[in-house]
Kinemage of the C-alpha trace (Angstrom):
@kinemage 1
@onewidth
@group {chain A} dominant
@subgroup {mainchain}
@vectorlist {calphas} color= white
{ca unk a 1} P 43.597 132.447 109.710
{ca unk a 2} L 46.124 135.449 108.657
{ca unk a 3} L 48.623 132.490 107.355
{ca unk a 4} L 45.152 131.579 104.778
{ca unk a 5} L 44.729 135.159 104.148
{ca unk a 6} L 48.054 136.470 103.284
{ca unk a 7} L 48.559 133.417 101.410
{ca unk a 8} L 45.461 134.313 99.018
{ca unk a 9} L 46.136 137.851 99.372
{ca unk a 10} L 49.522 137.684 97.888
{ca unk a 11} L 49.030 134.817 95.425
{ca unk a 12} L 51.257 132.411 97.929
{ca unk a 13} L 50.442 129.023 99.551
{ca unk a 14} L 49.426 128.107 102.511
{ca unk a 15} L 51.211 125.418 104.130
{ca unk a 16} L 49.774 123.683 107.264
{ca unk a 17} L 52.330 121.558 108.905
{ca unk a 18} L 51.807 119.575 112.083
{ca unk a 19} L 55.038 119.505 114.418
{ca unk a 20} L 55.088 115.707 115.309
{ca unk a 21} L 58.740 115.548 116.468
{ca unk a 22} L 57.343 112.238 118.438
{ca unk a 23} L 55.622 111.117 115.971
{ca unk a 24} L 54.989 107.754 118.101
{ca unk a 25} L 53.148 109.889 121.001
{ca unk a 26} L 51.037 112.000 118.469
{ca unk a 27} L 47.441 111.006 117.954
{ca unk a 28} L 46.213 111.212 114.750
{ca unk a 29} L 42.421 112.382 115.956
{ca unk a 30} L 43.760 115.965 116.785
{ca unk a 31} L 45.063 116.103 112.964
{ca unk a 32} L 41.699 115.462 111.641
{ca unk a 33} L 40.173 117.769 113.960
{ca unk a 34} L 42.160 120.675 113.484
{ca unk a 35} L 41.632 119.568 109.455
{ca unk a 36} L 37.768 119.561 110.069
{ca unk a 37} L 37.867 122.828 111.948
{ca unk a 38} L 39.769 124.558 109.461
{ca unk a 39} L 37.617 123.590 106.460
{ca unk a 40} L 34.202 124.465 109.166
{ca unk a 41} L 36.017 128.176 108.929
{ca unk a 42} L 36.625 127.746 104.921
{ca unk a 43} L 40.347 127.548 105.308
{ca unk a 44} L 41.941 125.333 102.765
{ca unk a 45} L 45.398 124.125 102.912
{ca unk a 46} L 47.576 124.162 99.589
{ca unk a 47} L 49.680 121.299 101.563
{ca unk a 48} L 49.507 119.603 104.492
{ca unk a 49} L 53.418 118.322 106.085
{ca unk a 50} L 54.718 116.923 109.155
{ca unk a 51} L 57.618 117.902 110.339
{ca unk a 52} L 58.408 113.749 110.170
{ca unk a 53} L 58.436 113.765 106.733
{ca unk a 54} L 61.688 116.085 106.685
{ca unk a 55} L 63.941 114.462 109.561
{ca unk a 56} L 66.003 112.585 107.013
{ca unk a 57} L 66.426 115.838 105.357
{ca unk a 58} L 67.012 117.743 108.623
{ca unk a 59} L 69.705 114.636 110.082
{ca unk a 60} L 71.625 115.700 106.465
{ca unk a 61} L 71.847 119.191 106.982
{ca unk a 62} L 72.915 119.091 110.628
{ca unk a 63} L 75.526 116.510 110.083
{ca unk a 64} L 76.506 118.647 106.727
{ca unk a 65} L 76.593 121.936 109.205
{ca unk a 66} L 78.361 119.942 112.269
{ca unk a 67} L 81.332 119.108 109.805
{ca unk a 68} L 81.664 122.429 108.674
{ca unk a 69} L 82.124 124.139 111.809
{ca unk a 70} L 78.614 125.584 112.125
{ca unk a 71} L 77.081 123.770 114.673
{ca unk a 72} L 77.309 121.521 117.522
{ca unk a 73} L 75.791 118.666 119.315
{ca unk a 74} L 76.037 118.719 123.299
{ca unk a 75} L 75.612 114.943 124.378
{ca unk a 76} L 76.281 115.529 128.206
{ca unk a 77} L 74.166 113.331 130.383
{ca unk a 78} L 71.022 115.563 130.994
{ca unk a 79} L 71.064 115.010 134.527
């Protein structure tokens, strides 16, 4: 709700993004609800994202980061 009203209050867009990082495992009938309860509270998104639709993006940017120095990736067994 403060997201929707800073956004209108500032002349800025709101931005409702769902964190699927499994996107397999997520079930699509919690995005609708929390759509439908959000528009039962008048609360309309600008744009709705997923953080899916950036991983290609996101792989990019790590790998760019990785070569430059800036980062890491630890792949120890977990155990």
């Amino acid at each position: 709700m403060l997201n929707y009203h800073y956004a209108k209050m500032f002349d800025g867009i709101m931005i409702l993004r769902f964190d699927d990082t499994n996107p397999m495992n997520e079930k699509i009938e919690f995005v609708d609800n929390i759509i439908r309860d959000l528009k039962t509270m008048e609360i309309h998104p600008d744009r709705i994202t997923h953080t899916s639709d950036y991983f290609d993006e996101l792989k990019v940017q790590m790998e760019n980061l990785i070569k430059l120095g800036l980062a890491y990736a630890d792949d120890t067994p977990s155990d």
